[in-house]
Steps between C-alpha positions, in 0.01 A plus 500: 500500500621855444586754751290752358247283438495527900568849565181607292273235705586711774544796455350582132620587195871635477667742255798293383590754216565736798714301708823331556595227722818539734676182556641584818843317590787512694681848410827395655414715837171341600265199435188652376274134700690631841410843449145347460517276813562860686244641354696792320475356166206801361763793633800281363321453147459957488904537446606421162819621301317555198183598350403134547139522526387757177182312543149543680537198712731273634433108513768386796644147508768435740777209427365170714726226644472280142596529118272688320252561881429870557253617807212777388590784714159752349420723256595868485415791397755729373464939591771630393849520667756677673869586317732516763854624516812366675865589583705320205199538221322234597117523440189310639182508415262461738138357410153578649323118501180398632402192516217387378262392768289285227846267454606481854305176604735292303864712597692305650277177440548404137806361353523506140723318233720747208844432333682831497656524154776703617629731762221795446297545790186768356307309198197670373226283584330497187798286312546265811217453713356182325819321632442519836290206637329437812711210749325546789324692776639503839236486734625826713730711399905436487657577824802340728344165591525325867810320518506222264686202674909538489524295196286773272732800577589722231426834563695814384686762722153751442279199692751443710466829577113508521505210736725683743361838456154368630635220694257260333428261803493174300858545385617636787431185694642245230820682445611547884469169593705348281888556369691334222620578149378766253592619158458812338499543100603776361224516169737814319788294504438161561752455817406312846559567824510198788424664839373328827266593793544356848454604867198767607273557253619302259431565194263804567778709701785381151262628216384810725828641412470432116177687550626788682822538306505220192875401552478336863857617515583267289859572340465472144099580508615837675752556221265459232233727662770762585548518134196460369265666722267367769232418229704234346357298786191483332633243274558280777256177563457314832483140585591196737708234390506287832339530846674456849403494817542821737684293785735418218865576591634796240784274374206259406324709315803678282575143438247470288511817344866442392379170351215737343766778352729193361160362341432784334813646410448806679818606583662459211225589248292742769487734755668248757836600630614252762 
């Protein structure tokens, strides 16, 4: 079934001669489905570089965690913008959007199926809409879940973030009872990093400080950030590779991370350095 097939069901008949659709991805800075999760992704959407949206309305699809998956995040309509000036030359433009309360039942809520040709992120609607298709409809809107058993953990550094910024009660539980062995994958480069967790807390108080200040003084993850910015963190993902328990000497549990980090390679092919 098509998308706008969908759309029009609910919320009429749409000018697609009017509109473009922004495929909304990572920019290099931030992940446009975090920026969702915080709720921020309307204000984030207003700042563009360019003259992106020369159109009446604005069809938003947000990259998803599959191929070809992008989450409906509304329909906008454009008023005009803002030119605005910086030190260096550097000009934004900043849009007026409002979202169209017809649309908004299904932001957030339907995930829809479309092969991006290339790298261009504002198609006019008119020449692309028909290949968007319907995959499915959530039955309430996306959002950072309750913790999903240690074995399903895969989040990036903006819901890691979300999950400590509202101390979400579920994962707060899971992660402080246990310690053990966790990896984090860089997604810009490709490189791993083999950490552990063990003592108070566990792995709640470790990935608190990745949270609060993405490198967990880790040597060469503070190197890279110091270079590259704090929002290179962004590109980092979160998960567990083996669980321990918290009564677990330390030397018991970096045993098994340094069998982890010789597993992987992650000293000499990541961000390992002893």
């Amino acid at each position: 079934m098509k998308a706008l097939s969908i759309l029009e069901a609910v919320g009429g008949s749409l000018n697609i001669h009017d509109m473009k659709i922004h495929l909304a991805v990572h920019n290099g800075y931030d992940n446009p489905i975090d920026v969702y999760l915080a709720g921020n992704f309307p204000e984030w959407q207003r700042w563009q570089t360019k003259r992106n949206f020369t159109c009446k309305y604005v069809l938003s699809l947000i990259k998803y965690n599959k191929s070809n998956h992008w989450l409906f995040a509304g329909i906008y309509e454009t008023n005009g913008y803002q030119k605005l000036s910086h030190t260096g030359g550097k000009i934004d433009y900043y849009y007026d959007l409002k979202s169209l309360p017809s649309y908004e039942e299904l932001n957030g809520r339907m995930i829809v199926s479309f092969k991006r040709t290339g790298r261009q992120s504002y198609l006019h609607a008119e020449r692309w809409i028909q290949g968007i298709d319907l995959e499915e409809i959530l039955p309430k809107k996306h959002s950072i879940s309750d913790f999903p058993g240690f074995k399903k953990i895969d989040i990036s550094k903006g819901e890691l973030d979300l999950i400590f910024r509202h101390e979400l009660t579920s994962w707060k539980t899971a992660l402080s009872n246990v310690a053990g062995v966790y990896l984090i994958s860089d997604t810009k480069s490709g490189k791993l990093y083999v950490g552990s967790a063990y003592g108070a807390g566990g792995f709640w108080q470790r990935w608190l400080n990745y949270s609060q200040n993405g490198h967990g003084q880790n040597k060469e993850l503070l190197a890279l950030l110091k270079e590259e910015g704090n929002d290179r963190a962004h590109s980092f993902r979160f998960s567990i590779l083996e669980l321990a328990d918290l009564h677990d000497s330390r030397d018991e549990v970096i045993a098994r991370e340094t069998h982890w980090k010789r597993l992987l390679l992650s000293r000499s092919h990541g961000f390992n350095s002893n």
